[in-house]
Rosetta silent file (secondary structure, phi, psi, omega in degrees, C-alpha in Angstrom):
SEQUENCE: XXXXXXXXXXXXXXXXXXXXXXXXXXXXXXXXXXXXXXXXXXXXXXXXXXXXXXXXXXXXXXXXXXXXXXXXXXXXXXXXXXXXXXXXXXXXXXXXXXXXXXXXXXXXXXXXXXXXXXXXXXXXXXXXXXXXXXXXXXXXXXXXXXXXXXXXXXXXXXXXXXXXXXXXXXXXXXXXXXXXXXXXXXXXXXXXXXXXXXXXXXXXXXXXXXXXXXXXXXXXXXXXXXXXXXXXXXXXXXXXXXXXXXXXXXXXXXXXXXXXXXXXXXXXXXXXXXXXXXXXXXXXXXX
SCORE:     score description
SCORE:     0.000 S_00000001
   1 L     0.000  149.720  176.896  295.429   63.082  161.101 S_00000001
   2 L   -90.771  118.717  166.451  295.623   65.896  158.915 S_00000001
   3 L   -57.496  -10.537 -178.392  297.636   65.703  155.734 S_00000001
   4 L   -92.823  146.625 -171.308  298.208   69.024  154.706 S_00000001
   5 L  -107.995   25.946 -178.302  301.066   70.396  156.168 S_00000001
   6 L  -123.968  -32.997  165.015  299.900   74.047  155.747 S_00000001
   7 L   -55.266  -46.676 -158.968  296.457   73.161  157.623 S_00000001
   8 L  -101.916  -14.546  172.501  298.330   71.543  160.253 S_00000001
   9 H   -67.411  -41.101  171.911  300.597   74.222  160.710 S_00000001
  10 H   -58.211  -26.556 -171.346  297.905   76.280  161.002 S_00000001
  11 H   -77.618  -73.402  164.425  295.656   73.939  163.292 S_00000001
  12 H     3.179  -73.610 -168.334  299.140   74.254  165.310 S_00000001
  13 L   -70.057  -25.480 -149.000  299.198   77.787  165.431 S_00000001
  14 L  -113.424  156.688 -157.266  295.810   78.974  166.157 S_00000001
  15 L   -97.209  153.915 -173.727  294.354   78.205  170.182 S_00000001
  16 L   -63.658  -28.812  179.100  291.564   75.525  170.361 S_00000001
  17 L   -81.697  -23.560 -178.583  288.764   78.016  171.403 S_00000001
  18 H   -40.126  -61.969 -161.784  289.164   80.040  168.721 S_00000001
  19 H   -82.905  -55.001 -176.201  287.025   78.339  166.063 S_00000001
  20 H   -55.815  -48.149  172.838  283.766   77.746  168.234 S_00000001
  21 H   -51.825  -62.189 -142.540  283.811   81.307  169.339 S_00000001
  22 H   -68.839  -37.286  166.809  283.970   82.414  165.723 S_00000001
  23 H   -56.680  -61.799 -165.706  281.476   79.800  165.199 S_00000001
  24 H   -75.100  -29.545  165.291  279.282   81.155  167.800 S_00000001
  25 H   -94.446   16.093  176.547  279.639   85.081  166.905 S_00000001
  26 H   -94.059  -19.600 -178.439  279.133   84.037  163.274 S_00000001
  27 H   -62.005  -59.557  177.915  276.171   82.247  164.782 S_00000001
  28 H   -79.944  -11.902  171.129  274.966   85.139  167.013 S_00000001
  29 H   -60.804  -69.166  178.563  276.145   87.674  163.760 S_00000001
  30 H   -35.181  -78.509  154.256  273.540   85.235  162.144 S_00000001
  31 H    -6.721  -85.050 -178.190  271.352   85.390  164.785 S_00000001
  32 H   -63.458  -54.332 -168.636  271.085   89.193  165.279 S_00000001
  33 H   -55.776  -36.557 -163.215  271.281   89.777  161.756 S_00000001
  34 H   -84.720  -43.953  163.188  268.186   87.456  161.569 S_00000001
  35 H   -47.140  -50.488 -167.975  266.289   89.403  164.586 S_00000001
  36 H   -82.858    0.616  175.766  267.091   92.611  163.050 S_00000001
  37 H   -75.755  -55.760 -144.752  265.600   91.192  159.926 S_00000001
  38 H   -77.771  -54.194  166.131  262.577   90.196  161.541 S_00000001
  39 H   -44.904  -21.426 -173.221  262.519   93.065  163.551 S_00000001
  40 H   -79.480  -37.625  134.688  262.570   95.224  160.458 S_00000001
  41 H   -10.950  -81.978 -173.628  259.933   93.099  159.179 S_00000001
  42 H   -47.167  -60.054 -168.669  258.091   93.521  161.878 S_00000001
  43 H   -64.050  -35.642 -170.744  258.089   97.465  161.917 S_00000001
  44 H   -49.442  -50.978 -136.264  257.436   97.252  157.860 S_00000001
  45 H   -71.775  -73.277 -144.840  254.313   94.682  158.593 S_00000001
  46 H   -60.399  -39.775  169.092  253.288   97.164  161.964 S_00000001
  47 H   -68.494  -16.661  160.628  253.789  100.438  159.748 S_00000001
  48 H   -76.839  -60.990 -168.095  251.909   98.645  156.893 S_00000001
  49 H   -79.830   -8.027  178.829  249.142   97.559  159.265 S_00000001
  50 H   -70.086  -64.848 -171.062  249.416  101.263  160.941 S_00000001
  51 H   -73.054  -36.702 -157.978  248.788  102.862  157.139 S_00000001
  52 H   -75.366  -58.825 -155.712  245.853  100.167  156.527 S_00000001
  53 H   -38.089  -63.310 -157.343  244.101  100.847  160.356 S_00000001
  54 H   -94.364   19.335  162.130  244.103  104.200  159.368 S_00000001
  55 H   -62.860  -62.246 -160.423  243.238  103.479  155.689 S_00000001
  56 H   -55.149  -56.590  172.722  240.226  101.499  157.573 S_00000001
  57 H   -38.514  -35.526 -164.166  239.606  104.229  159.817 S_00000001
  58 H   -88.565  -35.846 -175.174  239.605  106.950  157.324 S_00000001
  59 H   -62.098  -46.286  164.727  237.193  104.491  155.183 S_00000001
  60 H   -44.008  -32.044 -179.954  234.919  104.248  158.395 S_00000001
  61 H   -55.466  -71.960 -171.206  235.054  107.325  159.037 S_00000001
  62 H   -74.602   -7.200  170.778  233.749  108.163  155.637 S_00000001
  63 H   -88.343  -56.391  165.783  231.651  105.520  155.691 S_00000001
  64 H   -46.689  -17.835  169.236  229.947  106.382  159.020 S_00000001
  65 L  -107.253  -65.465  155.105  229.264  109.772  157.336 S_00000001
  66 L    27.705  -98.843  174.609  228.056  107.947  154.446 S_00000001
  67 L   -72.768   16.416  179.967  225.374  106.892  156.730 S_00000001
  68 L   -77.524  -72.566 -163.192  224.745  109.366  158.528 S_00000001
  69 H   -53.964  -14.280  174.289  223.938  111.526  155.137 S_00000001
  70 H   -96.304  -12.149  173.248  221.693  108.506  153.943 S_00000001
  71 H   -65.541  -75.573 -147.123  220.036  108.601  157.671 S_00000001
  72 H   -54.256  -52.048  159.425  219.284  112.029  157.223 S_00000001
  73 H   -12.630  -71.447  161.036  218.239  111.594  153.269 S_00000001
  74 H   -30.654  -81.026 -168.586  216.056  108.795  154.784 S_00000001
  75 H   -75.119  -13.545  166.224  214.378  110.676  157.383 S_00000001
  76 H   -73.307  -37.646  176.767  213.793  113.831  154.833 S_00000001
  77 H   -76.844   -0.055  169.819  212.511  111.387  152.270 S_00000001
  78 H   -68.482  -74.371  176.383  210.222  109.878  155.294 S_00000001
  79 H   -47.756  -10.166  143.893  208.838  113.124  156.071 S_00000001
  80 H   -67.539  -44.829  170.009  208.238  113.971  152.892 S_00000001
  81 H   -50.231  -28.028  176.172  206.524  110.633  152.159 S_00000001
  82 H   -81.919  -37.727  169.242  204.502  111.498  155.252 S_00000001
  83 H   -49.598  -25.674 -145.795  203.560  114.459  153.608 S_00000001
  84 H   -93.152  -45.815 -142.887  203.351  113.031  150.507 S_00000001
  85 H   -86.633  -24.187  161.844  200.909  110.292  152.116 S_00000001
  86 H   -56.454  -30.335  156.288  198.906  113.259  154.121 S_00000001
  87 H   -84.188  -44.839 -160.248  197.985  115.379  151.187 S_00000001
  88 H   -75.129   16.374  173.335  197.702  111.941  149.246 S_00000001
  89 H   -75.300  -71.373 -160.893  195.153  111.380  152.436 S_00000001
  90 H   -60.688  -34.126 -176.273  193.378  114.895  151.799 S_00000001
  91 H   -56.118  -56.315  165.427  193.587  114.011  147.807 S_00000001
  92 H   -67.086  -32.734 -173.424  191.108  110.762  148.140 S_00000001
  93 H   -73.351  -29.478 -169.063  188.728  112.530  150.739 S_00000001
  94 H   -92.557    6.421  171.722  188.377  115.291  148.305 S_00000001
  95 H   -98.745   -7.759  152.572  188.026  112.875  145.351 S_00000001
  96 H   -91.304  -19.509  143.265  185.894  111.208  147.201 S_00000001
  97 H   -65.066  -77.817  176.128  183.541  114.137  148.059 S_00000001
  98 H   -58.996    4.849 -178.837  183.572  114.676  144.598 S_00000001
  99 H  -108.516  -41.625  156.067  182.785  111.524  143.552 S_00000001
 100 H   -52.197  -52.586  156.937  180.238  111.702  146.082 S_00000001
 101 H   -52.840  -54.492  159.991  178.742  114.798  144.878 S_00000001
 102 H   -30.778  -56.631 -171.732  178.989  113.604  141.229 S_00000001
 103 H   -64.744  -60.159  172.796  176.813  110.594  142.416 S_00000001
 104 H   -39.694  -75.853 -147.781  173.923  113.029  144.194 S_00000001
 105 H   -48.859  -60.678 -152.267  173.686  115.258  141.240 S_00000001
 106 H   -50.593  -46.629 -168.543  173.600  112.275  138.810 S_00000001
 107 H   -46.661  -55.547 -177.849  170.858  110.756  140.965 S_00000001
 108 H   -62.032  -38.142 -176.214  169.172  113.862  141.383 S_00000001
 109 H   -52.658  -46.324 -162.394  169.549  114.588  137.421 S_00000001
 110 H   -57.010  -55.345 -177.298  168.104  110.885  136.869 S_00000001
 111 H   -68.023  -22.270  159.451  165.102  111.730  139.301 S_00000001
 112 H   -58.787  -71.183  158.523  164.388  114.772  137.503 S_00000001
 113 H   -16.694  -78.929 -173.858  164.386  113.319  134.189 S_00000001
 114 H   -47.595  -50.027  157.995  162.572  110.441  135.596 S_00000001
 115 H   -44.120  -46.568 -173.043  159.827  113.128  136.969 S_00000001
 116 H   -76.841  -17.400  178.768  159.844  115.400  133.904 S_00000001
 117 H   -95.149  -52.329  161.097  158.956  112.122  131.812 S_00000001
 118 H     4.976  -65.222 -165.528  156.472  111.560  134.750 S_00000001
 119 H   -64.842  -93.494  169.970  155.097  115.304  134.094 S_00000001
 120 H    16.061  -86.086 -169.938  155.150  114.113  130.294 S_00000001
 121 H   -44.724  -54.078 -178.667  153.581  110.748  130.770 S_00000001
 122 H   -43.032  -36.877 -168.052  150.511  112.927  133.297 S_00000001
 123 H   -87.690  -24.588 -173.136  150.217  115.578  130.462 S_00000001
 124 H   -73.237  -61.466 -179.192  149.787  113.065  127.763 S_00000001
 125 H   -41.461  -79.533  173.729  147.191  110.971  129.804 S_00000001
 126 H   -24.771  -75.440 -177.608  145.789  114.599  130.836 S_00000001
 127 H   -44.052  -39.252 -177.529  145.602  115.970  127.029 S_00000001
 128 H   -69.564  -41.354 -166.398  144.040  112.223  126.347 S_00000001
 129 H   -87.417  -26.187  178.613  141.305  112.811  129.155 S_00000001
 130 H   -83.222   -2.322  167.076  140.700  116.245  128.198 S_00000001
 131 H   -87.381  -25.530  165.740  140.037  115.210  124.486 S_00000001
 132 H   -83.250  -36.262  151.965  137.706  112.727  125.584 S_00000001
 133 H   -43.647  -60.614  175.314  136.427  114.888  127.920 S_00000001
 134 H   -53.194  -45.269 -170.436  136.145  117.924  125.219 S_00000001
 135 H   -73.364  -35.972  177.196  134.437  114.964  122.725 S_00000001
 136 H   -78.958   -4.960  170.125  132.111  114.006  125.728 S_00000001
 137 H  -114.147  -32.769  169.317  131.373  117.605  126.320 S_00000001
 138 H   -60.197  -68.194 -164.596  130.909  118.275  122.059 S_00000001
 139 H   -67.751  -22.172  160.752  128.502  115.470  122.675 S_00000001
 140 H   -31.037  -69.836 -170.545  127.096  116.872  125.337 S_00000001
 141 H   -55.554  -35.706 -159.591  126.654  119.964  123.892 S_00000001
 142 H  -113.390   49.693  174.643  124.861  119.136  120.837 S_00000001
 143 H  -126.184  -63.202 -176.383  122.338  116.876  122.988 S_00000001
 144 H   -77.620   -0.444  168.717  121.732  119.821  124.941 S_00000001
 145 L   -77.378  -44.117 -161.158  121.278  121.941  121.629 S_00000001
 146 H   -77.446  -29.303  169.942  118.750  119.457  120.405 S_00000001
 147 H   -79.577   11.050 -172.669  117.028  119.756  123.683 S_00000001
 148 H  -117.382    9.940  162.591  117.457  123.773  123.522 S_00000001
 149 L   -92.602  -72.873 -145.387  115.802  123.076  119.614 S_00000001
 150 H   -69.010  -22.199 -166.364  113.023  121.333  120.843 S_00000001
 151 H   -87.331  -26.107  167.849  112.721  123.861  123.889 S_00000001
 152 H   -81.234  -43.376  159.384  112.446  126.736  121.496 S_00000001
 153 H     6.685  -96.089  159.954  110.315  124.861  119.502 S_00000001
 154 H   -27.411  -79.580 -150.002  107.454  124.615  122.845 S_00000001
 155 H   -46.992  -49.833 -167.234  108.789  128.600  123.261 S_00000001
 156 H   -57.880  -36.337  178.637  107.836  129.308  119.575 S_00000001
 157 L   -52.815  -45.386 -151.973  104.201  127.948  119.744 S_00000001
 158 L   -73.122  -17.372 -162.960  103.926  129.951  122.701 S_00000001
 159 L   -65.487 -178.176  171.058  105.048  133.440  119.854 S_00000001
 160 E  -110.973  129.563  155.702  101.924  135.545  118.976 S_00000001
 161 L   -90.270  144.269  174.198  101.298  135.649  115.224 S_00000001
 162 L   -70.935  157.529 -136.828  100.823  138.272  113.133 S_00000001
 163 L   -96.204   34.362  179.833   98.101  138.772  110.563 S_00000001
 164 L  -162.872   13.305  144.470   99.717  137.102  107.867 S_00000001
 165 L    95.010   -3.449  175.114  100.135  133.704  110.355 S_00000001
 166 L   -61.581  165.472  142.187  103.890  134.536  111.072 S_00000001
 167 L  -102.924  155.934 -123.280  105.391  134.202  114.991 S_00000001
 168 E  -167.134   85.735  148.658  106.529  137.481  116.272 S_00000001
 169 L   -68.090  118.600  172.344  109.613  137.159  117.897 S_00000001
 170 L   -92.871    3.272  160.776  109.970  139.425  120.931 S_00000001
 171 L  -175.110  168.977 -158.309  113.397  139.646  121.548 S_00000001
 172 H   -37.287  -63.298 -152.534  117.056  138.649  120.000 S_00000001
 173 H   -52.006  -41.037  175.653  116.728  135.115  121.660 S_00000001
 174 H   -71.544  -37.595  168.945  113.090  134.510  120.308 S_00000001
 175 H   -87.871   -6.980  156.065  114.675  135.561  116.623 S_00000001
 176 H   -68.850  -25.321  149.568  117.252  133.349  116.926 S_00000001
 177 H   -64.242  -30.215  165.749  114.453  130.523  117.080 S_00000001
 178 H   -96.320  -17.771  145.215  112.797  131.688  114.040 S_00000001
 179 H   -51.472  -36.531  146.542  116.088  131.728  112.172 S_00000001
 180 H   -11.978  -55.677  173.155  116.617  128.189  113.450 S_00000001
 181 H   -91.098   -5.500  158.114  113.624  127.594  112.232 S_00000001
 182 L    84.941    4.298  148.450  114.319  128.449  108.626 S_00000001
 183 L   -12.856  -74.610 -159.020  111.402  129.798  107.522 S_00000001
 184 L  -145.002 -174.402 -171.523  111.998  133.224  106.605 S_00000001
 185 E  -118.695  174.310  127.416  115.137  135.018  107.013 S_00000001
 186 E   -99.060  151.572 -175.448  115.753  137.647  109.492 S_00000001
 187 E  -135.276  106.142 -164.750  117.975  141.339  109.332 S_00000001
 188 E   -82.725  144.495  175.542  118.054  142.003  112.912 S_00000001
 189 E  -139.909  163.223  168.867  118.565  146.763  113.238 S_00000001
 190 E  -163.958   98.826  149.815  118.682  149.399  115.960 S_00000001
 191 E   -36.460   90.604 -173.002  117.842  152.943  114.752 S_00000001
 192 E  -117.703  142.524  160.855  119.584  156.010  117.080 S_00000001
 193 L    92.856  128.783  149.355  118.688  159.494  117.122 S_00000001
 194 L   -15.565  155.804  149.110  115.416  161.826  115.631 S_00000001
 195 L    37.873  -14.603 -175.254  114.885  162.556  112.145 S_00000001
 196 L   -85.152   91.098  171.770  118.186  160.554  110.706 S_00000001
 197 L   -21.129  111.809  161.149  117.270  158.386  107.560 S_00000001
 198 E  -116.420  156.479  168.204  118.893  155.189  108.359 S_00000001
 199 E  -103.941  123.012  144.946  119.176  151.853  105.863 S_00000001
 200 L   -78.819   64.269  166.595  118.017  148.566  106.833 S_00000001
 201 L   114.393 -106.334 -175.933  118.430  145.987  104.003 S_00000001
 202 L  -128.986   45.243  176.215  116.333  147.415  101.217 S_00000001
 203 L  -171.068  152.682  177.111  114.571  149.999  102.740 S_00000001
 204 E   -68.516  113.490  175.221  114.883  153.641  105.089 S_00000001
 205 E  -124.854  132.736 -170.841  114.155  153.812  108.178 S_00000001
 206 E  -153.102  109.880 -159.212  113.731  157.132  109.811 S_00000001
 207 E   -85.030  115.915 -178.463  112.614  157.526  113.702 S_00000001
 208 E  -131.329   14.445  143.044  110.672  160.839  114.311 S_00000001
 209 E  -153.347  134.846  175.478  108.990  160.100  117.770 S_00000001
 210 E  -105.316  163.651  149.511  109.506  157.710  120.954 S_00000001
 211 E  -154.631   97.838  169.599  107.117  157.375  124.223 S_00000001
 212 L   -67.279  -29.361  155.746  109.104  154.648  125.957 S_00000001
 213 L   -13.917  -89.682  175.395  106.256  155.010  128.710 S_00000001
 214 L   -65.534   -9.586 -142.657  104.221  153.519  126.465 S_00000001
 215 L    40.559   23.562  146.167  106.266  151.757  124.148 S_00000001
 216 E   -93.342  163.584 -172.729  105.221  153.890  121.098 S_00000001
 217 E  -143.919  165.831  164.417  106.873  155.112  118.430 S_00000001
 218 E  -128.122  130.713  161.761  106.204  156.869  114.865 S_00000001
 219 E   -95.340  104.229  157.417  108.301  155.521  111.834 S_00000001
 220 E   -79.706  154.882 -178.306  108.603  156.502  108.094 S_00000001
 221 E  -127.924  136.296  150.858  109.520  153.635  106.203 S_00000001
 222 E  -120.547  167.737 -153.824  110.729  154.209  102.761 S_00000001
 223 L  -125.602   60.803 -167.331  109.847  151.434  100.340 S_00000001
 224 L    89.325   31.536  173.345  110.826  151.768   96.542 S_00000001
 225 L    84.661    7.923 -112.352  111.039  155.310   96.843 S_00000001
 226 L  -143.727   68.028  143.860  107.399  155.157   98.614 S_00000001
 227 E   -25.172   83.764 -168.185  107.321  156.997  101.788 S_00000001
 228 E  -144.402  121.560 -164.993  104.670  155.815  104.401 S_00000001
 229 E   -92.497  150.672 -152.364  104.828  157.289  107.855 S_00000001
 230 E  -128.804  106.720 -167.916  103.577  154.671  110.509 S_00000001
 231 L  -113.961  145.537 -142.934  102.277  156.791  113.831 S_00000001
 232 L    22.889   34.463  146.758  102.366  155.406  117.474 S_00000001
 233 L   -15.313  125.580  155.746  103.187  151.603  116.435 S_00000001
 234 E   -70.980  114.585  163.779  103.034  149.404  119.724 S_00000001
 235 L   -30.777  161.050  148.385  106.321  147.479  120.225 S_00000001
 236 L    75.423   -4.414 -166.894  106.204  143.975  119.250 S_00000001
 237 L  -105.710  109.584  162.788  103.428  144.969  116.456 S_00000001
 238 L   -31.646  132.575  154.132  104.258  143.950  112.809 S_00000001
 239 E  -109.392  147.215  159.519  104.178  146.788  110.153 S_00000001
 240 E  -113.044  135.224 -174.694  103.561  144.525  106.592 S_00000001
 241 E  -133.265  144.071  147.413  104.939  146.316  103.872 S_00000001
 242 L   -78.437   73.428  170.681  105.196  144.680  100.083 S_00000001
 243 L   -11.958  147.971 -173.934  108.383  145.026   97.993 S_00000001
 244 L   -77.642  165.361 -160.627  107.762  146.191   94.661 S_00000001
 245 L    32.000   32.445  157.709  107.396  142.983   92.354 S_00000001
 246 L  -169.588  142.176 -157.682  106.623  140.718   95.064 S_00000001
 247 L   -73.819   25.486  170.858  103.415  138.976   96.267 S_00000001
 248 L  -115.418  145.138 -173.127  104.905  138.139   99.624 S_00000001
 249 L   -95.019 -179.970  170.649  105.072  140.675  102.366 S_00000001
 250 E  -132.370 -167.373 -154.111  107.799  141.344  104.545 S_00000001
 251 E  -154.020  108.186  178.215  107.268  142.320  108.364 S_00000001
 252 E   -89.205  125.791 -160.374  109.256  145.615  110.335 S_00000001
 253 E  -129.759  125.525  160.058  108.852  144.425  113.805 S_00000001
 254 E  -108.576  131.663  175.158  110.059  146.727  116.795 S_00000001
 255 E   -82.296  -64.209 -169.847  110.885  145.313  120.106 S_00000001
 256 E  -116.514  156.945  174.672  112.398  148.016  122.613 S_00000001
 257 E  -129.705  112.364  131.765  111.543  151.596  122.496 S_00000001
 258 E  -152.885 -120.944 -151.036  113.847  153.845  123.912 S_00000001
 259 L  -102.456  102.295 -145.851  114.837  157.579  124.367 S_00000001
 260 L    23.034   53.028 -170.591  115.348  158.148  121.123 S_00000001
 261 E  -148.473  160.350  152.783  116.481  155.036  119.667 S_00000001
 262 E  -123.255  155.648 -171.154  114.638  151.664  118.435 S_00000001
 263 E  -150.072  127.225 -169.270  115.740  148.274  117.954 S_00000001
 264 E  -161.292 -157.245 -169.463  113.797  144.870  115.877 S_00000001
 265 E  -143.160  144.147  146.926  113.991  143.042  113.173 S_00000001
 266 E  -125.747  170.335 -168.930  112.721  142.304  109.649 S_00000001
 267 E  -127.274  143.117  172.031  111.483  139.429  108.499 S_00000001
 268 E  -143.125  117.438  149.665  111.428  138.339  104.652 S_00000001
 269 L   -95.805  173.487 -149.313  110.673  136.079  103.361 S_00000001
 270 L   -68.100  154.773 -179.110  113.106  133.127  101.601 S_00000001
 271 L   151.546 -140.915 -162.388  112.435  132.025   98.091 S_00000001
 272 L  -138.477   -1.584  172.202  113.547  133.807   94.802 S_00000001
 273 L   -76.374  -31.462 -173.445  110.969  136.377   95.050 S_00000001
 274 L  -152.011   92.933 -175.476  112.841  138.918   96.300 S_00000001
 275 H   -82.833  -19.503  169.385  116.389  138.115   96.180 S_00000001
 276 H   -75.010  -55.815  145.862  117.744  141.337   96.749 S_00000001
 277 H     5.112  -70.431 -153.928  116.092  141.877   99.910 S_00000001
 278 H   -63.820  -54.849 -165.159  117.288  138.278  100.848 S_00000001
 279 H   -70.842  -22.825  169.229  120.808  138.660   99.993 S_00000001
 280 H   -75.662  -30.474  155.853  121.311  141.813  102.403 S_00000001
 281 H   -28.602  -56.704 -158.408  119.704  139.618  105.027 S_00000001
 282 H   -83.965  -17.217  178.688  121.884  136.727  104.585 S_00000001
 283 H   -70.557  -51.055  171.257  124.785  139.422  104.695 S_00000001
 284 H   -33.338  -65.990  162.810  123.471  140.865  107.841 S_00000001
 285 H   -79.014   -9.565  165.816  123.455  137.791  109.572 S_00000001
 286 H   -78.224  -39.225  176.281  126.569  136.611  108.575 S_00000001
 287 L   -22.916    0.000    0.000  128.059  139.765  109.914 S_00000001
């Protein structure tokens, strides 16, 4: 039983149903209060998850253009890479054509070279065979001089001599065998035109008639101041004339006669007798 007597008045007073209803709308107060939490909750969480979707969304969004712009990037940087790799296609064929070309010339340079030392090696071997050749033709040569010695030689016996035991060379070729042979000396002349005093050596020679017909001629010779005209002389016929102070004669010999010109030799002879004589000789022929 209940002791307080303000409790029990009250317990008294108040109907039996009372406190479990009060219980039960503080319950359902609770209750509702607790729904409307939860609902409220709820709407924050769904209004929270509302703002993220279209947080997510707007990030997809920008993300899907994202990739788009890195597709597109992508396929400009392909096609350029194909571009890239299509000129660097045309770049090796034409560095390889020029590397190819490079290689020909060099080849070609190398076979020139290699030919031009070729040429080289042929002309030195050539220059070598023609120096043996040229020494094998100098020997030649002066084998066939000694037989073109000995063949004037025969020809000279074959000369006519003159009255004082000389040979009487009958043209250039025949006095080049009696200088050869060293005898005497010769001073080979040819005399043009009438009446015109010409000098020969040490003496005048001046032509005052031809008859090539005949081979005659008429000559003054002068000799030491000593005029003595020589008339129709026969080609090939010795005049002997004597320098003054010497006992040897010397010999005016004409070969061709023609229309007013003559052409010989004289012959003097070598020693110390008549050195002037000699020395226009040896000047003649070296001339």
């Amino acid at each position: 039983m209940d002791n307080n007597p303000e409790v029990a008045e009250v317990n008294k007073g108040t109907p039996g149903w009372l406190v479990p209803a009060v219980v039960i709308l503080a319950i359902v107060s609770i209750a509702g209060l607790g729904f409307a939490w939860y609902d409220s909750n709820q709407l924050r969480t769904a209004q929270q998850a509302s703002g993220q979707l279209k947080t997510a969304e707007q990030y997809t969004t920008q993300q899907v253009a994202t990739l788009e712009q890195k597709q597109e990037q992508s396929e400009a940087a392909n096609t350029e890479l194909r571009s890239l790799g299509v000129a660097a296609a045309q770049v090796r064929d034409e560095d390889a054509q020029k590397l190819a070309q490079l290689d020909t010339e060099v080849k070609n340079r190398l076979a020139t070279k290699a030919s031009t030392y070729d040429v080289k090696n042929q002309l030195a071997n050539k220059a070598s065979t023609d120096q043996l050749n040229k020494g094998l033709t100098t020997v030649n040569g002066n084998v066939n001089g000694v037989k073109i010695d000995l063949e004037d030689a025969k020809n000279a016996m074959k000369m006519a001599h003159s009255e004082l035991g000389t040979l009487i060379a009958r043209n250039h070729d025949e006095i080049g065998v009696l200088r050869r042979m060293g005898e005497r000396d010769y001073l080979e002349f040819t005399v043009q035109g009438r009446d015109k005093p010409q000098k020969v050596g040490d003496i005048t020679v001046e032509l005052r008639s031809v008859n090539p017909r005949k081979n005659q001629f008429t000559v003054v010779l002068v000799v030491n101041d000593v005029r003595t005209e020589n008339k129709n002389r026969l080609s090939n016929q010795p005049i002997v004339f004597y320098p003054r102070g010497s006992h040897q004669a010397d010999e005016f010999v004409v070969n061709t006669v023609g229309k007013d010109r003559i052409s010989g030799y004289i012959s003097i002879p070598k020693g110390p007798v008549n050195t002037t004589t000699t020395a226009s000789a040896g000047q003649q022929k070296h001339d």
